[in-house]
DOFI-944251 format. One record per residue (C-alpha): residue number from 1; residue in one letter; x, y, z. Coordinates in steps of 0.05 Angstrom, whole numbers. Example, Ala and Ser with C-alpha at 12.3 -4.5 7.8 and 13.67 -1.06 7.14 Angstrom:
BEGIN
 dovo marnu     px     py     pz
    1     A    246    -90    156
    2     S    273    -21    143
# end
This chain:
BEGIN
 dovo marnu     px     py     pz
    1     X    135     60    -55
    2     X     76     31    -81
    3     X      4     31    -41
    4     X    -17    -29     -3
    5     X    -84    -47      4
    6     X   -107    -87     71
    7     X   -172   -122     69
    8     X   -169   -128    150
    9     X   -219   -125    216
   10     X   -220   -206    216
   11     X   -202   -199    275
   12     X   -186   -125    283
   13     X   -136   -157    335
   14     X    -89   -181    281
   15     X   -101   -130    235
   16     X    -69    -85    280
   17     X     -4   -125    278
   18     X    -14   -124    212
   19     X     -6    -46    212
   20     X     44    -32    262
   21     X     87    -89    232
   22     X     81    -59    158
   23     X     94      4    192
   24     X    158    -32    237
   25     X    182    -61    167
   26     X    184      2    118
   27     X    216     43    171
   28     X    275     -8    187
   29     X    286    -21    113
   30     X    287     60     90
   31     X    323     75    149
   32     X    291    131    168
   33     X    253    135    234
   34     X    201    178    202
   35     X    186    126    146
   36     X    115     97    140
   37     X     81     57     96
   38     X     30     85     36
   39     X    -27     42     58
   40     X   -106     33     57
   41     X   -139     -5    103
   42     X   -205    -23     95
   43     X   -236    -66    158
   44     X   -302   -101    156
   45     X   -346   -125    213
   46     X   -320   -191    236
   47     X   -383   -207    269
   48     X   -420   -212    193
   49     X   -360   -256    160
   50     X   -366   -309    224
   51     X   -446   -313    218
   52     X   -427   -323    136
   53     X   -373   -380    147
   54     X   -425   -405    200
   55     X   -468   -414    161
   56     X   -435   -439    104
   57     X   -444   -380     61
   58     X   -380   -370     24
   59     X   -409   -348    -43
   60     X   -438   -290      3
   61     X   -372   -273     38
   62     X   -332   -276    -25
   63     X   -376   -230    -55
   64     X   -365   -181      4
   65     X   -293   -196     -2
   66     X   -290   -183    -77
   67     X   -333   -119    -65
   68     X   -272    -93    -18
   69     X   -214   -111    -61
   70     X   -250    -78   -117
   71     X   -250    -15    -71
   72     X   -176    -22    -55
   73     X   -163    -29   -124
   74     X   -193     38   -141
   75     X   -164     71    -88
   76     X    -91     57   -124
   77     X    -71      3    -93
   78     X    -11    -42   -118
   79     X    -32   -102    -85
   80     X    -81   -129    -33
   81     X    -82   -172     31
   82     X   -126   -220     57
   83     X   -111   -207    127
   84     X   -138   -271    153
   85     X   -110   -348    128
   86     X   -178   -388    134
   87     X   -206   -331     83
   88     X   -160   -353     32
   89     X   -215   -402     20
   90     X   -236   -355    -28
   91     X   -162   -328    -41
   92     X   -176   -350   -118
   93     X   -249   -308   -122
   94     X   -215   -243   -107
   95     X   -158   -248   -148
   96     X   -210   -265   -207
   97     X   -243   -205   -193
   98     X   -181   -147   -196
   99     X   -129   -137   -238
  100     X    -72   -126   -182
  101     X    -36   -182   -145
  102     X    -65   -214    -91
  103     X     -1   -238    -39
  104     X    -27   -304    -13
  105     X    -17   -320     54
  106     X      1   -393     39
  107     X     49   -379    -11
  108     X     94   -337     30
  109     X     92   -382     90
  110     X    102   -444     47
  111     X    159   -416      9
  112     X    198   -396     88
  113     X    182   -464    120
  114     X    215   -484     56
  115     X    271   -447     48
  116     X    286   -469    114
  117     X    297   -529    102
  118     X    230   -551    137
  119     X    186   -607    109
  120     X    131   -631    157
  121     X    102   -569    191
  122     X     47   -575    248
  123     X    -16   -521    228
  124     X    -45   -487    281
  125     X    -95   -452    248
  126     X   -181   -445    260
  127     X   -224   -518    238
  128     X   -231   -484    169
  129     X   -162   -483    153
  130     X   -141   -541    191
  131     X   -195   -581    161
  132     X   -207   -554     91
  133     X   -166   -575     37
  134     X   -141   -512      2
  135     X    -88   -492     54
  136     X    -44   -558     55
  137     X    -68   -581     -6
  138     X    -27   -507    -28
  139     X     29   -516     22
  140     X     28   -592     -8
  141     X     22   -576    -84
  142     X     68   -521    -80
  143     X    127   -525    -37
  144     X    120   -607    -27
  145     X    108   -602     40
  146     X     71   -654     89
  147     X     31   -617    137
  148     X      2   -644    194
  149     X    -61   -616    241
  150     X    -71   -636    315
  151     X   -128   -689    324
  152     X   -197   -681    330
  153     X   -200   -662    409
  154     X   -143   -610    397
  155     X   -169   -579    336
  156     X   -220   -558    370
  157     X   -187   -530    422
  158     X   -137   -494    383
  159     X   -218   -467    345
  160     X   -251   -452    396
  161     X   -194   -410    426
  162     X   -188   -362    372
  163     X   -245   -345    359
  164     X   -277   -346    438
  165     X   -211   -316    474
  166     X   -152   -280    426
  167     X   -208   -249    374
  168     X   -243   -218    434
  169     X   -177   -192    460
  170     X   -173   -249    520
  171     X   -103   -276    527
  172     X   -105   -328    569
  173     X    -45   -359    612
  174     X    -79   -436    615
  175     X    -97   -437    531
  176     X    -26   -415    523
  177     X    -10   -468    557
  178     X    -64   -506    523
  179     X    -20   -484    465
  180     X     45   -507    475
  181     X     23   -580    505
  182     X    -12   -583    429
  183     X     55   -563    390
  184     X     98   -607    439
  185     X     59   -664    419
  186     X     56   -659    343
  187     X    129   -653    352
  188     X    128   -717    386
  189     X     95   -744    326
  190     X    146   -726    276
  191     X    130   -649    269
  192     X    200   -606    252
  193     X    167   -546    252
  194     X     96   -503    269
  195     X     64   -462    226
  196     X     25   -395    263
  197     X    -36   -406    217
  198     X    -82   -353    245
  199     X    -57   -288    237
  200     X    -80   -286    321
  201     X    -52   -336    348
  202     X     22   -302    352
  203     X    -25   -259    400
  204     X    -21   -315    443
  205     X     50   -357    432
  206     X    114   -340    420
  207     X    176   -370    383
  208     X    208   -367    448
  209     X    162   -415    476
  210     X    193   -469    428
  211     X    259   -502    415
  212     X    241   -514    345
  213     X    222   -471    285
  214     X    160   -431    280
  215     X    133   -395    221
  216     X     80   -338    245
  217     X     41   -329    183
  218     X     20   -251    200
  219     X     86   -221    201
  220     X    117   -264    137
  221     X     57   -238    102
  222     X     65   -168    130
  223     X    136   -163    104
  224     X    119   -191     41
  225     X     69   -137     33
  226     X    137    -90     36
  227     X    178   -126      0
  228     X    130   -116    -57
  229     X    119    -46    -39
  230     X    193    -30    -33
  231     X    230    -68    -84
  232     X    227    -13   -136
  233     X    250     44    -87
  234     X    301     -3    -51
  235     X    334    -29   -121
  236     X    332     47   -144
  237     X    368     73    -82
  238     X    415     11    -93
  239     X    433     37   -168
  240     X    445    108   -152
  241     X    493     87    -95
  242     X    528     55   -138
  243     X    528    113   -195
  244     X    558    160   -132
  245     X    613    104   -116
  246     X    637    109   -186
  247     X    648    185   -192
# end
């Protein structure tokens, strides 16, 4: 099993799904209720990344960000985790900076909608990712896909809910079904799919709430995180079943 390293606390909300799905994961796949994962988590204060994207300091949050995976990285890690999508703005400054893999966020939620046979996702993500070009300009350059974002109005609706309700641990019935009226629109517009593009916002909605595919970007990046942790173990218990089936 190899360590992974979870730059998290953005919001400590998801983070903990983060955790207990990692945890979920690595159990089910060992089979062994007592499996857990080998993990470090290192969370930073929220409240200091928001004033930095606020005020459009991202030099000065990647260098806190670089600072952490640097710390991971020393601590043995195998990999690390941006627990958050809209900090994959700087997904390419941290990987610079450490000489482990960095498992981007877009890349394993591109490559599902994908593989699914999805083309035209809706993102439901914060303003920064909705509105900045490196997370469909990756899902676009990447994995060909056409994603589309709610308009203006809605954007900043879908915003100013994460970061004023589900960050602060509010869950609220009427912005859930803020939510869905949002999702059932873009679908209206041509939308196949959505795309969970704030690792909170499954906080909030559901798949069940849908009749049409949905992608929640925390938990394909959590099991991602296993997969790469895993594979060696898994492909090694794999081989020596099959030496014992031979004798």
């Amino acid at each position: 099993m190899k360590r992974i390293g979870l730059i998290g606390g953005m919001s400590w909300e998801s983070t903990a799904v983060y955790y207990r799905h990692i945890n979920e994961e690595v159990r089910r796949r060992m089979g062994d209720g007592l499996a857990s994962a080998d993990l470090c988590l290192r969370s930073v204060n929220f409240a200091e990344i928001v004033a930095l994207q606020k005020a459009g300091r991202w030099d000065l949050a990647a260098e806190h960000l670089i600072a952490v995976a640097r710390e991971l990285e020393a601590c043995g890690c195998a990999m690390v985790l941006i627990c958050t999508n809209t900090m994959h703005i700087l997904a390419e400054d941290v990987q610079a900076a450490i000489s482990i893999p960095l498992i981007h966020i877009a890349d394993v939620t591109g490559r599902a909608v994908q593989q699914a046979g999805m083309h035209r996702p809706l993102l439901m993500a914060t303003r920064y990712t909705m509105e900045k070009p490196f997370y469909v300009d990756f899902l676009r350059a990447h994995f060909a896909l056409e994603p589309i974002v709610p308009a203006e109005a809605d954007r900043q609706t879908v915003h100013d809910v994460i970061f004023d309700e589900i960050c602060c641990g509010v869950i609220s019935p009427a912005s859930h079904d803020r939510y869905v009226e949002i999702v059932a629109k873009a679908r209206r517009e041509g939308a196949d799919c959505v795309i969970f593009g704030c690792t909170e916002i499954g906080l909030l909605i559901a798949p069940e709430d849908f009749d049409f595919p949905t992608f929640d970007s925390t938990l394909l990046h959590a099991e991602a995180a296993v997969q790469f942790s895993l594979e060696e173990d898994l492909s090694a218990e794999g081989k020596e079943s099959r030496r014992l089936a031979m004798h």
